[in-house]
NUVEX-870011 format. One record per atom (N, C-alpha, C): atom name; residue in one letter; z, x, y; residue number from 1. Coordinates in nm, 4 decimals, m for minus. Last residue first. Layout:
BEGIN
   atome   residu          w          u          v   num
      CA        A          Z          X          Y   NUM
...
This chain:
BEGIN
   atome   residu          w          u          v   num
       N        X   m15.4617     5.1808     1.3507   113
      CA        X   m15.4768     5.3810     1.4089   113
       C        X   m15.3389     5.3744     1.4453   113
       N        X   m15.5437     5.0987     1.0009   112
      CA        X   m15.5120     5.0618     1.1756   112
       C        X   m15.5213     5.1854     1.2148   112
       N        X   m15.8202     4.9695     0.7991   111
      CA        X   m15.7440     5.0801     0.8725   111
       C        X   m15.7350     5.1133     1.0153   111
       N        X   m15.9013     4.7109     0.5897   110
      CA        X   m15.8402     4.7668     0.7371   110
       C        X   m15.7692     4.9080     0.7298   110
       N        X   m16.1090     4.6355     0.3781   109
      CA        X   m16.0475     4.7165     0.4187   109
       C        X   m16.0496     4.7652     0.5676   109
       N        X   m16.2173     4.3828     0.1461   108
      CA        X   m16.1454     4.4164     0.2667   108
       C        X   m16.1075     4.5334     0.2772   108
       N        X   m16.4342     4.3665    m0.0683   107
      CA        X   m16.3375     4.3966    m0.1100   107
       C        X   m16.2871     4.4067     0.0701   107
       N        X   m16.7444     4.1166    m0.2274   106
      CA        X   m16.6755     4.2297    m0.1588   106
       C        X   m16.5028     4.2214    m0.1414   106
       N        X   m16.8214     3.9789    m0.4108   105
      CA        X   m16.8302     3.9729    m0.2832   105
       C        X   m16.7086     4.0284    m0.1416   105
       N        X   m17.1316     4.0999    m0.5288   104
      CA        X   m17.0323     4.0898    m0.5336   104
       C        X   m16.9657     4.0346    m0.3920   104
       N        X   m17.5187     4.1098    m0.5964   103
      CA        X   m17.3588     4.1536    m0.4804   103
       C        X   m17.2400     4.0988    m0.5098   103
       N        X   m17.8143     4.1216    m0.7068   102
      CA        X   m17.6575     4.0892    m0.7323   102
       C        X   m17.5819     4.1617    m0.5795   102
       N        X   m18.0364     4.2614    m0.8204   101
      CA        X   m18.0315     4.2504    m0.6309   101
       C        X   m17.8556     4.1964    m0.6082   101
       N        X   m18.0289     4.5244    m1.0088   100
      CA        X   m18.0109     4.4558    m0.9986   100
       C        X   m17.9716     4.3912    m0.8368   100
       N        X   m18.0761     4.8460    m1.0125    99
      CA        X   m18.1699     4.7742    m1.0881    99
       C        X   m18.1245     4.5970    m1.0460    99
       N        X   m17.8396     4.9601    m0.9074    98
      CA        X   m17.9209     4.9791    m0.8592    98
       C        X   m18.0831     4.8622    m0.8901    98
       N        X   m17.5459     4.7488    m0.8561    97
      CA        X   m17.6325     4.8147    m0.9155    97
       C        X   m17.7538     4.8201    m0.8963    97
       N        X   m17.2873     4.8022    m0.6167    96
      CA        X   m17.4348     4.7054    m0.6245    96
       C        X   m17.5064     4.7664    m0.7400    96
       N        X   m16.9916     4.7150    m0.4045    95
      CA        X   m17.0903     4.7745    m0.5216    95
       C        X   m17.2101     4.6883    m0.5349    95
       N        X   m16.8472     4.6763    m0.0256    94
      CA        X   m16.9823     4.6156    m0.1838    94
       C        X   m16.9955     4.7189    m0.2444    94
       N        X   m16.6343     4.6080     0.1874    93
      CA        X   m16.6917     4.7166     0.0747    93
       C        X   m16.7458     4.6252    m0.0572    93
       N        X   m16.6109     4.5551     0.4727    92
      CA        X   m16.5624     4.5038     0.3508    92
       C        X   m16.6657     4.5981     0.2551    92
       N        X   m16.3853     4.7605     0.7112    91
      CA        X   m16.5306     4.7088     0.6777    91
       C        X   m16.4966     4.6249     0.5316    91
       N        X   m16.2917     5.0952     0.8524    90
      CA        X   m16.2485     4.9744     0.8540    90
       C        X   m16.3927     4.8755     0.8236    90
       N        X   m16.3776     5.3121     0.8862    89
      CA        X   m16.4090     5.3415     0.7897    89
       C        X   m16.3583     5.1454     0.7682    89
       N        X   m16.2639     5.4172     1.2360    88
      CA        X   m16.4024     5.3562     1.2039    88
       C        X   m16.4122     5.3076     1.0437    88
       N        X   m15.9464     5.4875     1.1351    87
      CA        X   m16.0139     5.3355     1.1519    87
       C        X   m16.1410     5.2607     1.1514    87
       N        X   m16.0040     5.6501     0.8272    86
      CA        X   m15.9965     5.6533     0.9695    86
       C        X   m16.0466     5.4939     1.0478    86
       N        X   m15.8361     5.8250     0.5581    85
      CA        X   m15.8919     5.6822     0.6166    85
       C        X   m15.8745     5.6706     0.7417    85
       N        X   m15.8145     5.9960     0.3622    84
      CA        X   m15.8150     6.0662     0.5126    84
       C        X   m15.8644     5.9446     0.5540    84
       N        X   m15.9623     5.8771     0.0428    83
      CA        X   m15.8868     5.9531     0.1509    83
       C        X   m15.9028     5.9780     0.2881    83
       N        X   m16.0935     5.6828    m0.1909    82
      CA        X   m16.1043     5.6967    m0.0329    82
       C        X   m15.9833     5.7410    m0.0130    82
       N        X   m16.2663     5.6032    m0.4778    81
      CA        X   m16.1360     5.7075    m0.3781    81
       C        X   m16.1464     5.7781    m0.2370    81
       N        X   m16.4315     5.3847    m0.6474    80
      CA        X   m16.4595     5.5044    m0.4505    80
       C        X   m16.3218     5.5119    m0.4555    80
       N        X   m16.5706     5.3645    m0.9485    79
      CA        X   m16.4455     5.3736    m0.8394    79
       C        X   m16.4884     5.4127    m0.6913    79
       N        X   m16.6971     5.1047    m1.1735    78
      CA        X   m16.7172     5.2309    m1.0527    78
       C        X   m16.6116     5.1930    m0.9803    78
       N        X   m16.7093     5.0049    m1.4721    77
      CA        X   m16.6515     5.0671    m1.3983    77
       C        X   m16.6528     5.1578    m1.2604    77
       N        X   m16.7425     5.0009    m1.7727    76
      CA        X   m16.8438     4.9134    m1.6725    76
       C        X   m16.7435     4.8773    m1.5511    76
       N        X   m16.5753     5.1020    m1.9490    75
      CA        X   m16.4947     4.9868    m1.8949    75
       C        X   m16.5935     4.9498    m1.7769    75
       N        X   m16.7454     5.3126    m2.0343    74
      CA        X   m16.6700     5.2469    m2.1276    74
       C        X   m16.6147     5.1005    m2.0577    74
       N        X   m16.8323     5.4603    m1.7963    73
      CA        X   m16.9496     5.3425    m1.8543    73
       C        X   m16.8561     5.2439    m1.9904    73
       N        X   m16.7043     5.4777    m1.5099    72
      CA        X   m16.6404     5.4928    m1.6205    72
       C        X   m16.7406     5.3590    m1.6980    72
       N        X   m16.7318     5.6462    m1.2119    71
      CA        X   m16.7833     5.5883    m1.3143    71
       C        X   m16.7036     5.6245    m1.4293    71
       N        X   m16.6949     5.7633    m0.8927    70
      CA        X   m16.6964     5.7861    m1.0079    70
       C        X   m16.7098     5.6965    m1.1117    70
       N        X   m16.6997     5.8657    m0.5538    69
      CA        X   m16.7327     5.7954    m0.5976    69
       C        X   m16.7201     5.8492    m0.7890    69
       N        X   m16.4526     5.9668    m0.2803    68
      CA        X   m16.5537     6.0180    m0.3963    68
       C        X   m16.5605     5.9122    m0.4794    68
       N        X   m16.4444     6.0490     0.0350    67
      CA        X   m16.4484     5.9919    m0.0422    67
       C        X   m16.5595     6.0260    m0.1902    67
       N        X   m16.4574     6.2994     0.2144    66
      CA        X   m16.3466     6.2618     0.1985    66
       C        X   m16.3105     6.1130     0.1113    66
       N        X   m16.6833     6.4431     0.2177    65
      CA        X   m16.5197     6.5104     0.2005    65
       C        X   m16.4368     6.4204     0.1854    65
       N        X   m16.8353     6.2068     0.3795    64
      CA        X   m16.8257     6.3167     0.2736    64
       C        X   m16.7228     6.3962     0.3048    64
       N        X   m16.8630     6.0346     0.5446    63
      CA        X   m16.7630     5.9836     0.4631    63
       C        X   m16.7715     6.0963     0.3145    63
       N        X   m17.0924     6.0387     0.6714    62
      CA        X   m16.9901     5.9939     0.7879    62
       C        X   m16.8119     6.0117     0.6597    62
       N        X   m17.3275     6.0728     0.5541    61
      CA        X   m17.2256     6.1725     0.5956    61
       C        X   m17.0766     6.1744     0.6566    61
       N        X   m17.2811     5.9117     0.2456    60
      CA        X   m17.3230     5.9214     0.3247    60
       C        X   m17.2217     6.0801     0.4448    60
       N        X   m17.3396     6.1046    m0.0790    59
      CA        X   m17.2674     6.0675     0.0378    59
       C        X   m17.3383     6.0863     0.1323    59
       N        X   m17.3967     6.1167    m0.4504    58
      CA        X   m17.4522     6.1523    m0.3154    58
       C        X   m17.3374     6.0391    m0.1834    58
       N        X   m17.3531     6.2644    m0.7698    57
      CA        X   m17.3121     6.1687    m0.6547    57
       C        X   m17.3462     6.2171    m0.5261    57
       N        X   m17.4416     6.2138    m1.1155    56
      CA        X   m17.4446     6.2382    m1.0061    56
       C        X   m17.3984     6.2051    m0.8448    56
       N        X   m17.4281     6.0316    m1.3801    55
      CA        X   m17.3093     6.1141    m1.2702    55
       C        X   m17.3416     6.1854    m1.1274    55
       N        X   m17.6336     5.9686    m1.4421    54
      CA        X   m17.5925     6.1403    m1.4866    54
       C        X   m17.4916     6.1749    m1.4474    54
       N        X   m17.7341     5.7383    m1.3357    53
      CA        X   m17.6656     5.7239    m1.4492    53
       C        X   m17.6242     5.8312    m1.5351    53
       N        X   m17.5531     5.8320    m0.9866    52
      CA        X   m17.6547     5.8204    m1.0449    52
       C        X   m17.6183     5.7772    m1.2400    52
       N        X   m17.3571     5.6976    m0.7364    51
      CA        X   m17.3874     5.7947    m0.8149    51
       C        X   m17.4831     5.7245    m0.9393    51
       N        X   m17.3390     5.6896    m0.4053    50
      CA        X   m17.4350     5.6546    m0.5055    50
       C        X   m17.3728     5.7765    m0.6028    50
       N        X   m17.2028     5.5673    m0.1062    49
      CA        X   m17.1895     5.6701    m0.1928    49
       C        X   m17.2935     5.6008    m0.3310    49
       N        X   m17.2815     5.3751     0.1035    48
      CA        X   m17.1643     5.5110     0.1678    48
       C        X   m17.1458     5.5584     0.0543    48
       N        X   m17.5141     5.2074     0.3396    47
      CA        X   m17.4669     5.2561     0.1899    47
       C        X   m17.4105     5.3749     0.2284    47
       N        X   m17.4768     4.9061     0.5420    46
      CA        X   m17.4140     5.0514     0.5054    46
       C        X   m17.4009     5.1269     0.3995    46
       N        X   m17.5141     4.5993     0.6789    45
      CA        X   m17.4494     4.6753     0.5797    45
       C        X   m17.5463     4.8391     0.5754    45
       N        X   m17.4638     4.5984     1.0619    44
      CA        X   m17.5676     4.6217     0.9342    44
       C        X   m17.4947     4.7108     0.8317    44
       N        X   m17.2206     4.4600     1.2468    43
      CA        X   m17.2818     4.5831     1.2211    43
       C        X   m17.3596     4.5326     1.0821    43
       N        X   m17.0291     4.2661     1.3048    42
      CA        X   m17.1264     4.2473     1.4040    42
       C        X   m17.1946     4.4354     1.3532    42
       N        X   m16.7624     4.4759     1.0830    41
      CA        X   m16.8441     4.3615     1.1537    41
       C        X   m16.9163     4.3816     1.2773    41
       N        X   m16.9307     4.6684     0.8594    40
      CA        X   m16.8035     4.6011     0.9453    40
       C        X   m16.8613     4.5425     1.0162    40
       N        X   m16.9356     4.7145     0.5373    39
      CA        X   m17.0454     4.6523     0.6101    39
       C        X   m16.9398     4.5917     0.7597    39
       N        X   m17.0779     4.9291     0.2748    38
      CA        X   m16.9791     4.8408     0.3895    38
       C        X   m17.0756     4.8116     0.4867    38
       N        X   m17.1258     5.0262    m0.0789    37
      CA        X   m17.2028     4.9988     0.0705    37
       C        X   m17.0461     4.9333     0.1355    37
       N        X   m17.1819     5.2043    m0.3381    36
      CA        X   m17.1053     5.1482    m0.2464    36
       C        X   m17.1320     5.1106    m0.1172    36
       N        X   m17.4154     5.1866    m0.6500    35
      CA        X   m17.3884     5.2226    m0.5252    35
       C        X   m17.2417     5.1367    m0.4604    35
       N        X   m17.5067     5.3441    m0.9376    34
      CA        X   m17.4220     5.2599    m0.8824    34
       C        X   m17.3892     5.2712    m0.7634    34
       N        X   m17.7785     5.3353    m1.1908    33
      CA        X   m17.6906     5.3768    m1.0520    33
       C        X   m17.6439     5.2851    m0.9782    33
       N        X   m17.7338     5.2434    m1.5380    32
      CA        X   m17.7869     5.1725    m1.3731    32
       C        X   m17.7387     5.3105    m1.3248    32
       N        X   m17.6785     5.2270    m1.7842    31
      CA        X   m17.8644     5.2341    m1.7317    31
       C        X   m17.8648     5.2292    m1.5656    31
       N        X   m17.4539     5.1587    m1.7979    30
      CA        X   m17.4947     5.2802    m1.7810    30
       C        X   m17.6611     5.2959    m1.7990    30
       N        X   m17.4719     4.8166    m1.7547    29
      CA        X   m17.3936     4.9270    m1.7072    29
       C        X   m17.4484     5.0805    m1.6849    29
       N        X   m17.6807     4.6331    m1.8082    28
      CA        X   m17.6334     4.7469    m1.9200    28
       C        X   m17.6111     4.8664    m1.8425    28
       N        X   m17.4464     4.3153    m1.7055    27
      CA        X   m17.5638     4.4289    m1.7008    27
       C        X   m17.5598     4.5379    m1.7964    27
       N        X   m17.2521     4.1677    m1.7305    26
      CA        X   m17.4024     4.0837    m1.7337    26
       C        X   m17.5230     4.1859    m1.7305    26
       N        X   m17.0425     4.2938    m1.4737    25
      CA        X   m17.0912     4.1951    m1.6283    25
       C        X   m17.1890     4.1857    m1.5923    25
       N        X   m16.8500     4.5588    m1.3768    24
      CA        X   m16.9713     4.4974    m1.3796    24
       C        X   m16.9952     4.4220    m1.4780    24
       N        X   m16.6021     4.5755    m1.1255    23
      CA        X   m16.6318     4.5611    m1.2636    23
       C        X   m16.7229     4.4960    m1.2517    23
       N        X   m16.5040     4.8415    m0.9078    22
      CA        X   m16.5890     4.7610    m0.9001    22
       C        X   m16.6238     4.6946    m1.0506    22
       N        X   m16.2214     4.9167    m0.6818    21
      CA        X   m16.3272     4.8930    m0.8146    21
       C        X   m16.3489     4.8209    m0.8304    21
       N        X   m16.0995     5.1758    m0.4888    20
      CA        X   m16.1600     5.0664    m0.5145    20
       C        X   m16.2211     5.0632    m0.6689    20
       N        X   m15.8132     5.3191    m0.3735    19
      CA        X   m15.8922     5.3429    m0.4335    19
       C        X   m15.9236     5.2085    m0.4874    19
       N        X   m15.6456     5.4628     0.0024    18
      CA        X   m15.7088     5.3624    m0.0897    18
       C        X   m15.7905     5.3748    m0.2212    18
       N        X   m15.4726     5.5949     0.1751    17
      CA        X   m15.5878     5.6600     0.1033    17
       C        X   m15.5646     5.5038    m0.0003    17
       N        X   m15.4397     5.7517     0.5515    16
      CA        X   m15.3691     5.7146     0.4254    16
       C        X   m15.5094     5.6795     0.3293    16
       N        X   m15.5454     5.8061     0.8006    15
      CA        X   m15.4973     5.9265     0.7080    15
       C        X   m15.4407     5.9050     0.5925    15
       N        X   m15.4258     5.4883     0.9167    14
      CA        X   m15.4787     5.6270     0.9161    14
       C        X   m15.4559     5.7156     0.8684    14
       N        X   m15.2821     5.2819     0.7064    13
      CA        X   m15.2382     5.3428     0.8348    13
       C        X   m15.3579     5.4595     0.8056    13
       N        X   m15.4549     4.9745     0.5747    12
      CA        X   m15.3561     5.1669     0.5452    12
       C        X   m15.4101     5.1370     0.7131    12
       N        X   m15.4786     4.6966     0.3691    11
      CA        X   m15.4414     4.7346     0.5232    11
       C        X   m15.3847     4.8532     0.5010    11
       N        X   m15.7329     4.6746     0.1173    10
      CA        X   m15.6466     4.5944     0.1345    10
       C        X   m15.5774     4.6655     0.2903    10
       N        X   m15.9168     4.7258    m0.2155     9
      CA        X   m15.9235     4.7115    m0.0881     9
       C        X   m15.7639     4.6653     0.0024     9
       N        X   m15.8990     4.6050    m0.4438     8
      CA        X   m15.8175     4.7509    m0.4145     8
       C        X   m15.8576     4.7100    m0.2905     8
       N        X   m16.1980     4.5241    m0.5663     7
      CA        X   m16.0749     4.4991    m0.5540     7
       C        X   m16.0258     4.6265    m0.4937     7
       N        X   m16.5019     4.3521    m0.6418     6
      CA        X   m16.4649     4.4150    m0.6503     6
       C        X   m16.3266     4.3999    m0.6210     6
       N        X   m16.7327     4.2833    m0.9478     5
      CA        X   m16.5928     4.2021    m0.8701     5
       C        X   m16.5052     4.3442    m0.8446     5
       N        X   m17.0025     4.1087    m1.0499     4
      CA        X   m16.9757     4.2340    m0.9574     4
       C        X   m16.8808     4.2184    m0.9169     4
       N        X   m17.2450     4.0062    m1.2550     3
      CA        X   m17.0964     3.9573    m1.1782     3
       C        X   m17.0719     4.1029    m1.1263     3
       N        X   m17.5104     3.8213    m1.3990     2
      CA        X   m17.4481     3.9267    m1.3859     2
       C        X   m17.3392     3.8936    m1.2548     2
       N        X   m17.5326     3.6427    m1.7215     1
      CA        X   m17.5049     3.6223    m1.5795     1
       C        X   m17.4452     3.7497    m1.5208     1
């Protein structure tokens, strides 16, 4: 059964800095790419970082420089370290593996101004 549970999410003041995660069951973890999406409201979810099963990592633009996505295949593990948090960035935040349609169900994050 695959599971996606994310966390960390939770209320920062602007310019303050959050870090998320995402634990994966039921899948073979490092076969996948791992994405982050949001999704705020009355708006269409949002993919905002991918990294690949090389590590690789791609950003959306709205959120380069200042969040970074990372992996840990031992503990089936993806992070987003989010800095410089600006209220647009306010939304609930999904992981997703790439190979799998699964969702989790997401993580809250407010940022006031």
């Amino acid at each position: 059964q695959v599971q996606l549970v994310e966390s960390g999410g939770g209320l920062v003041q602007a310019g303050g800095s959050l870090r998320l995660s995402c634990v994966a069951s039921g899948i073979i973890f490092s076969g996948n790419a791992m994405r982050w999406y949001r999704q705020a409201p009355g708006k269409q979810r949002e993919l905002v970082a991918t990294i690949t099963r090389g590590g690789s990592t791609n950003y959306a633009d709205s959120v380069k420089g200042r969040f970074t996505i990372s992996r840990d295949n031992a503990k089936n593990t993806v992070y987003l370290q989010m800095n410089s948090l600006k209220p647009e960035d306010t939304a609930v935040y999904y992981c997703k593996a790439d190979l799998y349609i699964n969702w989790g169900q997401g993580t809250q994050v407010t940022v006031s101004s």
